[in-house]
N, C-alpha and C positions, 0 to 999 in steps of 0.2 A: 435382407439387410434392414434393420431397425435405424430411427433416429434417435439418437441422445440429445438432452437437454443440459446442459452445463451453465452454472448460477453462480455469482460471487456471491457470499452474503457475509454479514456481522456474526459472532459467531458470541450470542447473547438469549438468554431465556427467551423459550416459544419460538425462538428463529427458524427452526421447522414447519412448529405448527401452522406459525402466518405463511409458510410457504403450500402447503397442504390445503390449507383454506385457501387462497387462492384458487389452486386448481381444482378443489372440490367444487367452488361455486361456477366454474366453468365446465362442468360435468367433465371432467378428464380425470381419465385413472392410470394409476402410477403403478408399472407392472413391477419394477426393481430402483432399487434409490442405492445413493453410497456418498457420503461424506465425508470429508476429508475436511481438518480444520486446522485452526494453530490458534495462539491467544487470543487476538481477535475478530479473525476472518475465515471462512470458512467456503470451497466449493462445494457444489451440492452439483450429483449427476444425477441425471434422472433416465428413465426409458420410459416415455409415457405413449395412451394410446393417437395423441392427436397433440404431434411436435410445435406444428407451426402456431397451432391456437396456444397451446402453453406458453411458448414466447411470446406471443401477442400480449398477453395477461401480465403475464410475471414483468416485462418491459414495462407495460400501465403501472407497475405499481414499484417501481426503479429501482427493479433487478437488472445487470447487466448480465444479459445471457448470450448464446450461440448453441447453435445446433451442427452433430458431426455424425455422420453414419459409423453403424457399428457391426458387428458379424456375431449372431447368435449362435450356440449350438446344444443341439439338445443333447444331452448324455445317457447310459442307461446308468443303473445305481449299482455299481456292481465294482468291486477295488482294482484302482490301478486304471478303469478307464479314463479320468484326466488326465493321468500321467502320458498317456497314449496318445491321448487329443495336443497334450502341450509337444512332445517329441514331432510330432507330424510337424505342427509350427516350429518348431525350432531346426528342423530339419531342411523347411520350405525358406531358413532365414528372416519372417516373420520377428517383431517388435511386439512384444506386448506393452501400451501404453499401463493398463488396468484391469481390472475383471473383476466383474461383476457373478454370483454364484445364486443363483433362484434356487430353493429349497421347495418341492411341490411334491408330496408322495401324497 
């Protein structure tokens, strides 16, 4: 199980980057991000290597965050196996809040 990182922010030029810098300068790295915004606010989810220190930082600098466990799975690259992985869940009656898709060949 992975932790997520979940961010309100202003949803205004650089408003990534100043989020980025952050956690750059706190040597934490961002394995998968996803954004979601509207005109002027924006969440920002994060999956990074070191949760609690992200919140620590990003709090410091007055992000309103929280942190919520999430369920990774690895796929092979081959058509139709998501489709297979979403039936298992949908089958098990499973909620999809969101998802997140890492692209790594």
């Amino acid at each position: 199980m992975l932790n997520q990182v979940s961010l309100f922010t202003e949803n205004n030029e650089g408003g990534l980057f100043k989020i980025t810098t952050i956690l750059a300068k706190a040597n934490i790295n961002i394995y998968t991000m996803l954004a979601n915004d509207s005109a002027e606010f924006g969440i920002v989810r994060l999956i990074v290597d070191k949760a609690e220190t992200a919140i620590e930082v990003l709090k410091a600098e007055g992000y309103q965050c929280r942190q919520d466990k999430v369920i990774a799975v690895e796929m092979n690259d081959t058509p139709g196996y998501l489709d297979g992985i979403l039936a298992a869940i949908h089958g098990a009656n499973i909620d999809i809040s969101y998802l997140y898709i890492s692209f790594n060949r």
